[in-house]
VEXBALO-439502 format. One line per 8 residues: number of its first residue (from 1); their letters; for each residue y, x, z of C-alpha. Coordinates in nm, 4 decimals, padded with zeros to 6 digits. Layout:
N
NUM) A) Y:X:Z | ...
END
This chain:
115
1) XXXXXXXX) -01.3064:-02.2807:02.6527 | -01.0465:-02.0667:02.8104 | -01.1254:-01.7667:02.6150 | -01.0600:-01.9424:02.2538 | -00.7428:-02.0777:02.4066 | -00.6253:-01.7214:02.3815 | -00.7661:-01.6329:02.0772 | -00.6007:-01.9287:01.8615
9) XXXXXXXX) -00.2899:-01.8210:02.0747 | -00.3242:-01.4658:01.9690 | -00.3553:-01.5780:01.6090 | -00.0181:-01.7562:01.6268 | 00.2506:-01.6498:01.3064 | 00.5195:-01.4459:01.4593 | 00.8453:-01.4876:01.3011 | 00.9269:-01.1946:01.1196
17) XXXXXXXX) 01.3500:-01.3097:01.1179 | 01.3081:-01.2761:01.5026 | 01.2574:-00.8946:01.6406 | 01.2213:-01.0663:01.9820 | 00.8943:-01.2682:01.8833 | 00.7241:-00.9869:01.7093 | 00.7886:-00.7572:02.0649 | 00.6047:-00.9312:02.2220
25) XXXXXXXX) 00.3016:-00.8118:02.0410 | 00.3605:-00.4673:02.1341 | 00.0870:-00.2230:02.0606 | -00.1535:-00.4960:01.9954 | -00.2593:-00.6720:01.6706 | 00.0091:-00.9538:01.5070 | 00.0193:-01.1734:01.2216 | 00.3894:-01.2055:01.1040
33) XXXXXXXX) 00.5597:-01.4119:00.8320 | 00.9030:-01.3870:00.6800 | 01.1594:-01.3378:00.3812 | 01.1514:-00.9592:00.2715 | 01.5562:-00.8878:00.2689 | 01.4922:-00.5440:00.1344 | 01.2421:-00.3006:00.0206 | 01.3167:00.0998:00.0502
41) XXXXXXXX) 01.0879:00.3654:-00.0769 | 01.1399:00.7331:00.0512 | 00.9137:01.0195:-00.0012 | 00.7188:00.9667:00.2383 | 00.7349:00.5894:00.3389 | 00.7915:00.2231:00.1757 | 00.9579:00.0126:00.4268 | 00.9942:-00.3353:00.3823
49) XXXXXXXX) 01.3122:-00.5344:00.6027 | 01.2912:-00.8805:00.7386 | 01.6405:-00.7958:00.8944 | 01.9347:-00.6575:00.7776 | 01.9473:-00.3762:01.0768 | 01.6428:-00.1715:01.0516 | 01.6798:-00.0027:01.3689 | 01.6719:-00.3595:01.5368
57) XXXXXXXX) 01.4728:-00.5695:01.2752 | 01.0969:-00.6136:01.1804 | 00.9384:-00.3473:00.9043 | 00.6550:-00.3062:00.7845 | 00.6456:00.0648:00.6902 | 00.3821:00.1848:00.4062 | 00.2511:00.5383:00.3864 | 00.4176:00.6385:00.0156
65) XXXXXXXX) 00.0903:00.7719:-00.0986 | -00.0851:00.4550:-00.0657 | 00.2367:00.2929:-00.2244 | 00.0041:00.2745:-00.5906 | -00.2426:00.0859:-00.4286 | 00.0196:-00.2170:-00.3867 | 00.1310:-00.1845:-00.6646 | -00.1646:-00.2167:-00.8871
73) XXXXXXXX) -00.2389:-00.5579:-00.6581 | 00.1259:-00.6699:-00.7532 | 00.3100:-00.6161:-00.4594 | 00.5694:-00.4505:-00.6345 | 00.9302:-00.3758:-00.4577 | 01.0588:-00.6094:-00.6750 | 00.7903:-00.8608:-00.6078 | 00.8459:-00.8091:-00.2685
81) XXXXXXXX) 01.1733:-00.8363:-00.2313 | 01.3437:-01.2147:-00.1538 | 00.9935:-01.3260:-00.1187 | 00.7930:-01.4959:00.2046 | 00.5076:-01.2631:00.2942 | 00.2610:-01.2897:00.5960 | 00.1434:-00.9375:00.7438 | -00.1037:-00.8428:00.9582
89) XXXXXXXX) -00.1490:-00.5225:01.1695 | -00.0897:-00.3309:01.4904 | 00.2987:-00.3726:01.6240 | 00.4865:-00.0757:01.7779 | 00.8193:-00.0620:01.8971 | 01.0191:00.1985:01.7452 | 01.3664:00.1264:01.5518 | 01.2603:-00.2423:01.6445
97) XXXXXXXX) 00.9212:-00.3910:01.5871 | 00.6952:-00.2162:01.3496 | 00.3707:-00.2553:01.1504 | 00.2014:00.0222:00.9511 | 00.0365:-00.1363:00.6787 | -00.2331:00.0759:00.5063 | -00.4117:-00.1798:00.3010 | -00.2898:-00.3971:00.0411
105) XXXXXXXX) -00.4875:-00.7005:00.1676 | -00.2889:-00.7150:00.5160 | 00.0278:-00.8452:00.3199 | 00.0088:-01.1573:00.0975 | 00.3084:-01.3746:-00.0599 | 00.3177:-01.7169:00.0595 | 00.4664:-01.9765:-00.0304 | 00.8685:-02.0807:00.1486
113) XXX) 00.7939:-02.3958:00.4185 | 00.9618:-02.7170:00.3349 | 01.2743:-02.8040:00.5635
END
């Protein structure tokens, strides 16, 4: 039926390396997969960098105080960083594409894909 079409399209894996692709999910709900290139934690935030320009580039940007949830699931920064995630959550556009990720289970390490 039509209306699965779009669902299964909906559920498509965004490439996180590619600001463009992740855009086009503006303010509605994405599933995005990528290399982490670099994991910052401020004060208030824990942003994660699929890009090297984080004003351009996907992040996924963690409230700090629910940092020690992660953590205790293993999703260290140092986990985190250099490996392929998939993340799921609402995308904004501001600095680039952006996901606020609240719960640990929206992020998961996955495996590289073959060449």
């Amino acid at each position: 039926p039509k209306a699965w079409r779009g669902v299964v399209m909906r559920d498509a894996v965004a490439d996180a390396a590619t600001p463009q692709a992740v855009a086009r999910y503006a303010d509605g709900f994405a599933i995005v997969a990528g290399r982490v290139l670099h994991v910052g934690v401020t004060k208030t935030t824990v942003w994660i960098d699929f890009g090297k320009i984080w004003r351009e580039d996907v992040t996924l940007a963690i409230p700090a105080k629910q940092w020690p949830r992660f953590e205790a699931t293993g999703l260290t920064a140092a986990a985190l960083e250099g490996s392929m995630i998939r993340a799921r959550g609402v995308v904004t556009l501001r600095d680039g594409p952006r996901i606020e990720i609240t719960e640990p289970a929206a992020i998961e390490r996955i495996a590289p894909v073959s060449p």
